[in-house]
C-alpha positions in Angstrom: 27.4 17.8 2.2 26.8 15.6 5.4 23.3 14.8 6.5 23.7 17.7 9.0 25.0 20.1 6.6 22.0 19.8 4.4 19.2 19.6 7.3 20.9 23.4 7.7 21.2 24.3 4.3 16.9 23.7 3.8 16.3 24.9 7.3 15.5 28.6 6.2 13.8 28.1 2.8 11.2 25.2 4.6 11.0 25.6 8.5 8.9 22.5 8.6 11.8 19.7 7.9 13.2 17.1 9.9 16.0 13.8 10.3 15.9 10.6 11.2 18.5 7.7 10.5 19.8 10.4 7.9 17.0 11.4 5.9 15.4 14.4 5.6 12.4 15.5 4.7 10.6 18.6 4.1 6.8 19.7 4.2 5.1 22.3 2.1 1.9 23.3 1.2 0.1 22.2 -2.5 0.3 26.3 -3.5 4.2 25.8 -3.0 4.8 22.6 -4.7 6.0 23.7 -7.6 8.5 26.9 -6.0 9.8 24.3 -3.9 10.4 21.6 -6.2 12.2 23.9 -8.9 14.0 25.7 -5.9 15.6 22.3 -4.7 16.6 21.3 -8.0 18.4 24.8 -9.3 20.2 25.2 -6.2 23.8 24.7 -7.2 24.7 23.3 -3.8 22.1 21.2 -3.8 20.9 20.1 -7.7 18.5 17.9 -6.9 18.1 17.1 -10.5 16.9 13.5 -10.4 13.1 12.6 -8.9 13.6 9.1 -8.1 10.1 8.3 -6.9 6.5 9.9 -6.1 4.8 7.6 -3.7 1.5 8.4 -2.0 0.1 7.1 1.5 -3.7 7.0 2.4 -4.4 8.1 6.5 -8.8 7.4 5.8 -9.2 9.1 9.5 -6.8 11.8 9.0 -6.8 15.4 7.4 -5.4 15.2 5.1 -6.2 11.8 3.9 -3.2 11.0 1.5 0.1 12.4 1.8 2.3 12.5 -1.7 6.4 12.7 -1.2 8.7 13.4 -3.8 12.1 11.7 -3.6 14.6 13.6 -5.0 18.3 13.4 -5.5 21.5 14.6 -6.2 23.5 12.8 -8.4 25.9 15.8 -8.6 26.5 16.2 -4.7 25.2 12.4 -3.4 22.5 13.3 -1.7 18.6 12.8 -0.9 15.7 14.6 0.4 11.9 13.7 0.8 9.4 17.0 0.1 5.9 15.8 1.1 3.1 17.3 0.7 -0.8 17.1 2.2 -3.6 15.8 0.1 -7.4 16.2 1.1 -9.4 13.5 1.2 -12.9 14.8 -1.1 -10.9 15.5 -4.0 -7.8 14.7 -4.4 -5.7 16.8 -7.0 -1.9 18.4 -7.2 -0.2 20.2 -10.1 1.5 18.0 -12.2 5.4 18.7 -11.8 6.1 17.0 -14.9 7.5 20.2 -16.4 10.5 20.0 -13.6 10.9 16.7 -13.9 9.8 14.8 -16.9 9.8 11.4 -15.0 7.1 12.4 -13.1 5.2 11.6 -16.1 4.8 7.8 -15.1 5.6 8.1 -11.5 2.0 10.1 -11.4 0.5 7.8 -13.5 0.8 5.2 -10.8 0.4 7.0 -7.7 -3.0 8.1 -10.0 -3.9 5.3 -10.7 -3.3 3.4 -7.3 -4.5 6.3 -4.9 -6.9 8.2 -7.1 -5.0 11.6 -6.6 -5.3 13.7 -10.0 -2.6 15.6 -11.2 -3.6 18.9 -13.3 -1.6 19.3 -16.1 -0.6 16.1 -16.4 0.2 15.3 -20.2 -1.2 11.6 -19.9 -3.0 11.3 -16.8 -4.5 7.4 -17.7 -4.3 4.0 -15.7 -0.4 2.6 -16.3 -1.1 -0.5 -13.7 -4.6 -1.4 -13.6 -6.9 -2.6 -16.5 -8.8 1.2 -17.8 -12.2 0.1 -17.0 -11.4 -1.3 -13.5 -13.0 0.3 -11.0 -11.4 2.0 -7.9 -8.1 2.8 -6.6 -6.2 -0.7 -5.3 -4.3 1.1 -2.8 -6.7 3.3 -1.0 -7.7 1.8 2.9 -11.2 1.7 1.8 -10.8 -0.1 -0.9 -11.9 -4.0 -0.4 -9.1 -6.4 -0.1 -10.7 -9.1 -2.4 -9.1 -12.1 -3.4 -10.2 -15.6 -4.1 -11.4 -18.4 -2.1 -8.2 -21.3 -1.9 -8.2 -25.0 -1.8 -5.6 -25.9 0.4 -4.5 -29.6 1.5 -8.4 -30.6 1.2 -9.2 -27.8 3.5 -11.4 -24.3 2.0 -10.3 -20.7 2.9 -12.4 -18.2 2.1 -11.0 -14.9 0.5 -10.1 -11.8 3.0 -13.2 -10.4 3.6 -15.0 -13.3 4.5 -12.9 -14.7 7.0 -14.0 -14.7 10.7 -12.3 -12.9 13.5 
């Protein structure tokens, strides 16, 4: 199934989809995660049977804040879709989909432990990256950039946040 082929396939199940440079993704609400998940993955035609990733962005200004897509694909067919999905900022949870696909089950982990977004359910939900007693999420915007001041060549620079303009 070409690119095209597929963007018509999804077009009635999720009217909010779209392509670019052949990928498509889909948008769906947190209440139809877990439909549309199990939908793309026992569709014959389609068998998205393998979640490849679950990454998470962070948009501070925007509602909602973080924005969780699932990559799926098909090893079946040879092909890839994005589902995303809208997180709000005050407290960020989603169902755990590890009972679709069990290597969600460290995929959340990370996107847990980076972004702070909880997934319910979730058979282990515990830090994977960071230390268990550090405190914050690394990859949320608001979190402070750190770092260390540097000697370099006989010259000092500071670390991020105390640099000047």
């Amino acid at each position: 199934m070409d690119d095209n082929a597929l963007l018509e396939r999804l077009r009635p199940r999720f009217p909010d989809i779209q392509s670019a440079r052949g990928e498509t993704a889909v948008v769906v609400q947190t209440d139809d995660l877990l439909d549309a998940l199990g939908w793309l993955r026992d569709q014959h035609d389609l068998a998205f049977t393998f979640l490849t990733d679950v990454a998470a962005t962070d948009w501070p200004e925007a509602v909602p804040r973080f924005w969780v897509a699932y990559h799926l694909s098909s090893t079946e067919h040879r092909h890839h879709v994005r589902l995303k999905v809208g997180v709000p900022g005050d407290a960020p949870t989603l169902p755990t989909v590890t009972s679709l696909f069990p290597t969600a089950n460290w995929l959340e982990r990370e996107v847990f432990d980076m972004h702070g977004i909880v997934f319910e359910g979730h058979p282990d939900l515990r830090r994977i990256l960071m230390p268990d007693d550090w405190d914050g999420h690394p990859l949320r915007k608001d979190y402070a950039l750190g770092g260390v001041g540097t000697q370099y060549k006989g010259a000092f620079i500071p670390p991020v946040e105390e640099r000047g303009e």
